[in-house]
C-alpha positions in Angstrom: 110.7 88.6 93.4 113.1 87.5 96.2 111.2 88.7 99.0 109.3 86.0 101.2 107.2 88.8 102.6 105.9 89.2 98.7 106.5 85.1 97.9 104.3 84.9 101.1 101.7 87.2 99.9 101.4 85.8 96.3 100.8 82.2 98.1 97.7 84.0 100.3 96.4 84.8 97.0 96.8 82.0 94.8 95.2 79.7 97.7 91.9 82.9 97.9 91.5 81.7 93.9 91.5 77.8 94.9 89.0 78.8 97.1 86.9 80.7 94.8 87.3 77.9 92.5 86.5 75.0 94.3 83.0 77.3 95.6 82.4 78.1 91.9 82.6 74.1 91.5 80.3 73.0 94.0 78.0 75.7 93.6 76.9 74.6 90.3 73.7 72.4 89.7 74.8 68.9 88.6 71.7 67.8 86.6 73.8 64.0 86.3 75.8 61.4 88.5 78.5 61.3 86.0 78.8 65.5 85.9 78.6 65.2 89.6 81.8 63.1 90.0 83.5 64.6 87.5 82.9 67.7 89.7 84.2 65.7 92.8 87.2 65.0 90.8 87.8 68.5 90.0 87.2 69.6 92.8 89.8 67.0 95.2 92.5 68.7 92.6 91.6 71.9 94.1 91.5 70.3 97.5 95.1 69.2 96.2 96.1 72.2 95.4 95.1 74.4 98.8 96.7 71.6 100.6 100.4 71.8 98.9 100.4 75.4 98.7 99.4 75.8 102.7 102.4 72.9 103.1 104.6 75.6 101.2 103.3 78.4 103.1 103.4 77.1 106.7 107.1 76.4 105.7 107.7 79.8 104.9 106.0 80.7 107.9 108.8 78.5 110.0 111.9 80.1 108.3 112.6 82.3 110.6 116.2 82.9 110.2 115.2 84.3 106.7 112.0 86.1 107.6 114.7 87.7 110.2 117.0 89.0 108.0 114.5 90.5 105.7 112.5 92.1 107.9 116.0 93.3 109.6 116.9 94.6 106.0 113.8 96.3 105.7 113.8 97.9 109.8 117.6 98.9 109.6 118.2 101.9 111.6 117.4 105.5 110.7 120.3 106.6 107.8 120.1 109.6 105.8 118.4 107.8 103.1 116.5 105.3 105.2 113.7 104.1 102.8 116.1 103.6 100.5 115.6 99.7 100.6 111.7 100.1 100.5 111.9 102.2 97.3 114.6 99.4 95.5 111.6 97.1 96.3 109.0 98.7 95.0 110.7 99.3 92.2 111.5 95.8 91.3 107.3 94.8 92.2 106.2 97.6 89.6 108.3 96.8 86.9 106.9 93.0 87.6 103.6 93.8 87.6 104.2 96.2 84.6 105.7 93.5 82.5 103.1 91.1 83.8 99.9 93.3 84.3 97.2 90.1 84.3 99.7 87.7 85.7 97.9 85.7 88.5 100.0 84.6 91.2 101.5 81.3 90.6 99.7 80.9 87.0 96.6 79.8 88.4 93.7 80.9 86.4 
């Protein structure tokens, strides 16, 4: 998985299960003090984590000398075989999710 449009994708979704882990979190009832800051531990790690994988993202984001060449790869002119480099691509992100049909993006669980 070379691509940053899919490396930017996976990051979206890794930081959507942070989220829904950190609500999950602080949506339980914490009956004790000591559950309840083991909870604000847990969830400061998820904090953690959101915040160093938006860091990663945003700097993605600012690449733009590779986000230009891939998205010039991918918009080349009109040839004879011209979705040629889309199908390759696809390829390569089905045989990945094939061999990895539960993987979670990042091995966040």
């Amino acid at each position: 998985m070379d691509s940053i449009i899919e490396v930017n994708r996976q990051t979206h979704e890794e930081i959507e299960q942070y989220e829904r882990a950190l609500y999950s979190l602080l949506s339980r009832n914490q009956p004790t003090h000591e559950i309840r800051l083991q909870t604000e531990h847990k969830a400061a790690q998820v904090l953690d984590r959101i915040a160093s994988r938006t860091v990663t993202l945003n700097n993605l984001y600012r690449d733009e000398d590779a986000r230009k060449v891939e998205l010039d790869v991918l918009s080349a002119p009109a040839q004879q075989n011209d979705l040629s480099e889309f199908y390759a691509r696809l390829v390569k992100v089905q045989e990945h999710y094939n061999k990895y049909p539960d993987a979670v993006a990042g091995g966040f669980e």
